[in-house]
C-alpha positions as CSV (number, residue, x, y, z in Angstrom):
1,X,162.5,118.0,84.1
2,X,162.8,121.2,85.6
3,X,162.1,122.9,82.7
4,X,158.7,120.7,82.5
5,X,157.6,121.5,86.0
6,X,158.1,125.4,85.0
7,X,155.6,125.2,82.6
8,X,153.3,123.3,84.8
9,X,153.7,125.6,87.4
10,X,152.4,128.4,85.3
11,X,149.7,126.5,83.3
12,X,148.1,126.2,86.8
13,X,147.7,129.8,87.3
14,X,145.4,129.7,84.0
15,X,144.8,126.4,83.2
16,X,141.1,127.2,84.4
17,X,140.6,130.1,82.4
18,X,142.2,128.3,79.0
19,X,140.1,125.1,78.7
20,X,136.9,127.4,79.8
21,X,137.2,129.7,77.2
22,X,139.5,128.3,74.6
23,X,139.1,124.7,74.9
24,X,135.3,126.1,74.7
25,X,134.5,123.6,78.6
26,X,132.4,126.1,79.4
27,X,130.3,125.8,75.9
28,X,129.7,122.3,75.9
29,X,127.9,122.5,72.1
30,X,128.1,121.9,68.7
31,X,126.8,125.1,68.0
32,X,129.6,127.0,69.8
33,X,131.9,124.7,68.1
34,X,130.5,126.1,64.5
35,X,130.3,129.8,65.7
36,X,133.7,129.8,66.7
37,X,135.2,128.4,63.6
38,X,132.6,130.4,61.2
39,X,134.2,133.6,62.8
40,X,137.8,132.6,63.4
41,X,137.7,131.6,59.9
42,X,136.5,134.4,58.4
43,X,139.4,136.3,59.9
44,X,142.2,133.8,59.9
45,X,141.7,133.2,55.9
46,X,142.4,136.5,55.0
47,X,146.2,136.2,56.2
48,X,148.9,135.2,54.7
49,X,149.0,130.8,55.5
50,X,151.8,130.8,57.6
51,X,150.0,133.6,59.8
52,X,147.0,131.5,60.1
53,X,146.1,129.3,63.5
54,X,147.3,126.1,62.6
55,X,143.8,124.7,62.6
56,X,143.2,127.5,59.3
57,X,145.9,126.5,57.3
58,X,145.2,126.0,54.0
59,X,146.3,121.9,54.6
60,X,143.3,121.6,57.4
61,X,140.3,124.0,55.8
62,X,139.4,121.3,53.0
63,X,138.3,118.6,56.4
64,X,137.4,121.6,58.3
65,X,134.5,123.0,55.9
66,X,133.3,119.1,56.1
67,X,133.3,119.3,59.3
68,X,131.3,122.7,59.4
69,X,129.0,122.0,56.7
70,X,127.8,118.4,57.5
71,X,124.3,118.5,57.5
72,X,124.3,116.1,60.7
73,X,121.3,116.5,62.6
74,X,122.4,118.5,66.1
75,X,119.2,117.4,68.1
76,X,118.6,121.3,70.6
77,X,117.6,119.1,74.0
78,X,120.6,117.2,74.1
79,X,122.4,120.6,73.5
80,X,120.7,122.7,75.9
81,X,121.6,119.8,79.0
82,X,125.3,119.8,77.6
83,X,125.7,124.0,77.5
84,X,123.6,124.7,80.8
85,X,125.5,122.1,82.5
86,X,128.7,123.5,81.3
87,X,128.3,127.0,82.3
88,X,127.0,126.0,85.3
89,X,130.2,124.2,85.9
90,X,132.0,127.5,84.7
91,X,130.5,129.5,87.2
92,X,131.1,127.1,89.9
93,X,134.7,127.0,89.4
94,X,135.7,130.7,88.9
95,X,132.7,132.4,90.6
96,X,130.6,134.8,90.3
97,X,133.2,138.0,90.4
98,X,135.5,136.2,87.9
99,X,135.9,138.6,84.9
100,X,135.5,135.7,82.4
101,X,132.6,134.8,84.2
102,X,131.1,137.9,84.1
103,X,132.2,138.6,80.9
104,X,130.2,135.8,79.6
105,X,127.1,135.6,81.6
106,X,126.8,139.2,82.2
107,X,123.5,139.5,84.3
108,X,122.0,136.4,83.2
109,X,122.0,133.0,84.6
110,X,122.9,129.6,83.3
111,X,119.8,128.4,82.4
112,X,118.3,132.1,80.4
113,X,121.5,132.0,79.1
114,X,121.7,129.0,77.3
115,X,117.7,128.9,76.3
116,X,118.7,132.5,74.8
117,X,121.8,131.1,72.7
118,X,119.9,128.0,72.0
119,X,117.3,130.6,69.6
120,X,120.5,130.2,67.4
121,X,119.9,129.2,63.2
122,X,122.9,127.4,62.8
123,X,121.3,124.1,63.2
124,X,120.6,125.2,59.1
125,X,123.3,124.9,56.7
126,X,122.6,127.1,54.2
127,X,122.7,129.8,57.3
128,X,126.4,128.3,57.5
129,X,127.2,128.5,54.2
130,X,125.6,132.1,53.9
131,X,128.1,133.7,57.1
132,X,131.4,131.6,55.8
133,X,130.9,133.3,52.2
134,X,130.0,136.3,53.6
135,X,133.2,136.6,55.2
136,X,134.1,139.3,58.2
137,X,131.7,141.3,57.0
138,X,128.7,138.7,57.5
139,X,130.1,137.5,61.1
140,X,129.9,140.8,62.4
141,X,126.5,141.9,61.2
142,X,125.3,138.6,62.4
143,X,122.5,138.5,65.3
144,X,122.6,135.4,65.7
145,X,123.7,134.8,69.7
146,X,126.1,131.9,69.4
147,X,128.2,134.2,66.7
148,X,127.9,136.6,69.1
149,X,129.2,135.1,71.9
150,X,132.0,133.7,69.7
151,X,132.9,137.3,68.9
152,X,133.0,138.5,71.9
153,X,135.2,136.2,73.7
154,X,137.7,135.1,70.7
155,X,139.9,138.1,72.0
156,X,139.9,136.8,75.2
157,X,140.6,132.8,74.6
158,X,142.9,133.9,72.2
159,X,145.4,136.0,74.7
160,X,144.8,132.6,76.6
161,X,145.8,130.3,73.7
162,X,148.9,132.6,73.1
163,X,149.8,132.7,76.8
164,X,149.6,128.8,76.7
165,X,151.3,128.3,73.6
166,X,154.0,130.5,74.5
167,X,154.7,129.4,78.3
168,X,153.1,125.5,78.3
169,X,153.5,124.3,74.7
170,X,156.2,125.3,73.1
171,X,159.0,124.7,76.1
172,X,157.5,121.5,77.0
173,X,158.0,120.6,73.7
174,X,161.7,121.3,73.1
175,X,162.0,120.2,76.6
176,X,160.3,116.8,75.8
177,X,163.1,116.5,72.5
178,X,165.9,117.0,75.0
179,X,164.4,114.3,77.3
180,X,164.0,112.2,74.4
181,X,167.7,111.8,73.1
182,X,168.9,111.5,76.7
183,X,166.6,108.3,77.1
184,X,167.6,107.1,73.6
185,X,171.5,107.7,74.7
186,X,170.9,105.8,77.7
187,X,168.6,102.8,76.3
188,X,168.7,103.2,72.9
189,X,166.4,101.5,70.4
190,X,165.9,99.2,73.1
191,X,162.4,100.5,73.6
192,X,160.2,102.1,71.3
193,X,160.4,106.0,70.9
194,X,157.1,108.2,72.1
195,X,154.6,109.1,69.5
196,X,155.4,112.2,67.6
197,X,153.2,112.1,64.9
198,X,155.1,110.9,62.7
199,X,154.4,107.8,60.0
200,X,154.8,104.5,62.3
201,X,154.7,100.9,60.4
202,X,153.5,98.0,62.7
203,X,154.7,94.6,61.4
204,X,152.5,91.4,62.1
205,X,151.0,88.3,60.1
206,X,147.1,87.2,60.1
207,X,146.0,85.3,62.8
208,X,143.3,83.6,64.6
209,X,143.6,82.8,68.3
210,X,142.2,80.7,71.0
211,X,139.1,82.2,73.5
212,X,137.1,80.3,76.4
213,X,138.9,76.9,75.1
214,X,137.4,77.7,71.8
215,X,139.2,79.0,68.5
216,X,138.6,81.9,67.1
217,X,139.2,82.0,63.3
218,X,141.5,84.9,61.9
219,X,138.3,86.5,60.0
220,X,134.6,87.0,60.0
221,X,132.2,86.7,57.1
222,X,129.3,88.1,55.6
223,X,127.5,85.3,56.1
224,X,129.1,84.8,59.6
225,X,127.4,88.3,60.1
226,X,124.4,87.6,59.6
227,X,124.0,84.1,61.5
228,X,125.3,86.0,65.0
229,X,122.4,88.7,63.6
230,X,119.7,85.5,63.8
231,X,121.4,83.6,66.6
232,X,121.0,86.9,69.2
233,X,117.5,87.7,67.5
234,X,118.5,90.9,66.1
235,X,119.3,92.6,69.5
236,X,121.1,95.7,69.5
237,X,124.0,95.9,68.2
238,X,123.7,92.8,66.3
239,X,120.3,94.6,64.9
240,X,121.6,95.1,60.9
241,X,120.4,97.2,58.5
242,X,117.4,96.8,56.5
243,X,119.6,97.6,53.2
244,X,121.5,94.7,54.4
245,X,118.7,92.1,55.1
246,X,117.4,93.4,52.1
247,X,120.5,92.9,49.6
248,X,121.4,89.4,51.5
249,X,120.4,87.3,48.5
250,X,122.9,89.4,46.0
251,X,126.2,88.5,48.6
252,X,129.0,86.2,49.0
253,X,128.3,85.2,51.7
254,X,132.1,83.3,52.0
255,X,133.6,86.7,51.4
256,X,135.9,88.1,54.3
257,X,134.3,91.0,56.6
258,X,137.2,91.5,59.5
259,X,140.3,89.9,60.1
260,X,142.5,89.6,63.1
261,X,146.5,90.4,63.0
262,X,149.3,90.7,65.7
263,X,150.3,93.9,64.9
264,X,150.3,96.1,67.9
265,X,148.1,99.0,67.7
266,X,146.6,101.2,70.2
267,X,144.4,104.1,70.5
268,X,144.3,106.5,67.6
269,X,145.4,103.6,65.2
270,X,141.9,103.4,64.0
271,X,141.5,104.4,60.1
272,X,145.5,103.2,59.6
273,X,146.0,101.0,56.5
274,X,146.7,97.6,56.3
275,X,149.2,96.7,53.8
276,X,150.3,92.7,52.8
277,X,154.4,92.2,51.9
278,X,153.9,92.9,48.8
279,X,152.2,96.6,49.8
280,X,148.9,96.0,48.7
281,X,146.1,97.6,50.7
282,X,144.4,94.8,52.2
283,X,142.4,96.6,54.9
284,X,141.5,99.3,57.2
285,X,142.3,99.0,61.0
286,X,139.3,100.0,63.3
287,X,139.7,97.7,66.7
288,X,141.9,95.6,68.6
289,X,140.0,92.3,70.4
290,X,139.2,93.1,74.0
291,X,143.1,91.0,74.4
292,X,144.8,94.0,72.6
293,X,143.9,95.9,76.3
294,X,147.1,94.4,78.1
295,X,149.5,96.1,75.1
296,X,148.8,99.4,76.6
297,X,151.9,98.3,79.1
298,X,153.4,95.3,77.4
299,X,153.2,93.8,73.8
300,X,151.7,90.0,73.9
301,X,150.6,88.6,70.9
302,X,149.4,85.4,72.8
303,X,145.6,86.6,72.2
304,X,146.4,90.3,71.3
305,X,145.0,91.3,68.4
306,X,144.4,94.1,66.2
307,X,141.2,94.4,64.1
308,X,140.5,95.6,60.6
309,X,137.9,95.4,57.5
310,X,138.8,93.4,55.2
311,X,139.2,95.6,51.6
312,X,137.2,92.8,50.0
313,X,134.1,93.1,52.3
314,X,134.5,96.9,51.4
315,X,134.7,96.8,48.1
316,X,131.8,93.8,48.3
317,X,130.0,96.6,50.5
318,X,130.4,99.3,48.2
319,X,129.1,97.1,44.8
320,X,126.7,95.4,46.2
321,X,124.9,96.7,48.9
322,X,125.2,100.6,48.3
323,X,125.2,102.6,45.1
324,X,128.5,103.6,44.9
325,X,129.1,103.0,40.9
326,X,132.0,106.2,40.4
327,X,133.7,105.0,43.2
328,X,133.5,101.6,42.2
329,X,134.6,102.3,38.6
330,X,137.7,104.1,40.8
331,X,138.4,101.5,42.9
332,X,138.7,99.1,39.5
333,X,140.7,101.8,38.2
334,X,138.1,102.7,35.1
């Protein structure tokens, strides 16, 4: 514990400075988010892996170009009231005759600041595209004021990220392991061991439960989805899609949607697979019923209940409603 407090005493004398520059606080935007990996990638990649930041491994790049080429609209109001409110709240907190403060704003203001970085292009793609193939070489000729910016304060958030890796992260964490097998030598597999990410299985069986004096069945249906759709008139979010309405006639309408289990799951369970005993993928888990709140503390499965898709209304999903035919063909193993 002493060990833990350490490190808490020091991250305070920086905490500030780290989640401004390097947890990017103070750049509230998507486009500072793509800057910043466009140019830390174009110089992370060029090291050996195991040199890399984690997040430029060669495991993480495949999800991270995704990510960075997604041709998601990024809508520039929202953005500009997200990045002027965040350096405002920079300069609030560190003040005017902060370095990092005026190494960032330099004689500008919040608001000319972010309508200047907001002239950015990387709202486009192929502009993206064009900087991550064009390597260190691209990033550095680049005018464009969010790459910029990136540029010029990666030295600094990185000297932060090393100083809180070094100091915060990496005693905590062997700290946390010695804490760890003094509580299991003391209460040992009595309670359940912290998170580590590590693979966890969650047992439970299928199972409807009883709401308001009324029983609620263990699954949903299609056509169950659309008779709450006509019964609320369509309000949102009950409003479904017009491919939907549309492909009604060609469903099942008896075919499972979501089902309801007792295995305990919590935040950050979402996207797990559900397996049956014979380890058969039956589902995808998504939710837990507004129940499943109380096994934050204490694991009830009374009402508690996790909630997942049901693989057949995916795979009805998939055939019927969109035109997935490869994947189908997959799926059926063809």
């Amino acid at each position: 514990m002493a060990t833990v407090a350490a490190c808490q005493e020091k991250l305070a004398t920086f905490e500030k400075q780290y989640l401004f520059l390097e947890g990017s606080h103070a750049f509230t935007s998507e486009y500072m988010t793509i800057a910043r990996h466009l140019v830390r990638m174009s110089s992370e990649t060029a090291k050996p892996n195991g040199e890399r930041l984690r997040e430029y491994r060669d495991s993480n790049l495949e999800s991270l170009k995704y990510q960075l080429f997604s041709p998601a609209p990024i809508h520039p109001e929202v953005e500009r009231i997200k990045l002027h409110t965040s350096l405002c709240f920079m300069a609030e907190q560190l003040h005017a005759d902060h370095n990092l403060v005026q190494e960032v704003f330099g004689k500008e203001s919040p608001g000319p600041l972010a309508d200047r970085l907001l002239t950015t292009k990387l709202h486009d793609v192929a502009v993206r595209k064009a900087l991550a193939e064009g390597g260190a070489a691209a990033i550095q000729s680049s005018e464009d004021p969010f790459i910029k910016l990136a540029l010029q304060i990666d030295p600094s958030a990185r000297a932060l990220r090393k100083q809180f890796e070094e100091q915060v992260e990496e005693p905590e964490r062997q700290a946390y392991g010695v804490l760890a097998k003094l509580r299991f030598e003391v209460l040992g597999d009595r309670v359940a061991p912290d998170a580590t990410f590590t693979l966890r299985l969650a047992f439970g069986v299928v199972k409807g439960y009883e709401a308001e004096g009324k029983q609620v069945p263990w699954c949903t249906t299609f056509g169950g989805t659309f008779e709450r759709s006509e019964l609320l008139q369509a309000r949102e979010p009950f409003d479904l899609p017009k491919r939907w309405l549309d492909g009604k006639a060609k469903l099942d309408l008896a075919v499972p949607f979501n089902f309801a289990a007792t295995s305990d799951t919590i935040g950050g369970n979402s996207g797990s697979p559900v397996l049956n005993r014979a380890g058969e993928f039956i589902g995808i888990n998504f939710d837990r019923n507004r129940f499943g709140l109380v096994r934050n503390f204490v694991y009830t499965e009374f009402q508690a209940r996790h909630i997942s898709v049901h693989a057949k209304g995916i795979y009805q999903s998939l055939k019927t409603l969109y035109d997935c035919p490869k994947l189908i063909q997959e799926l059926d193993g063809k």
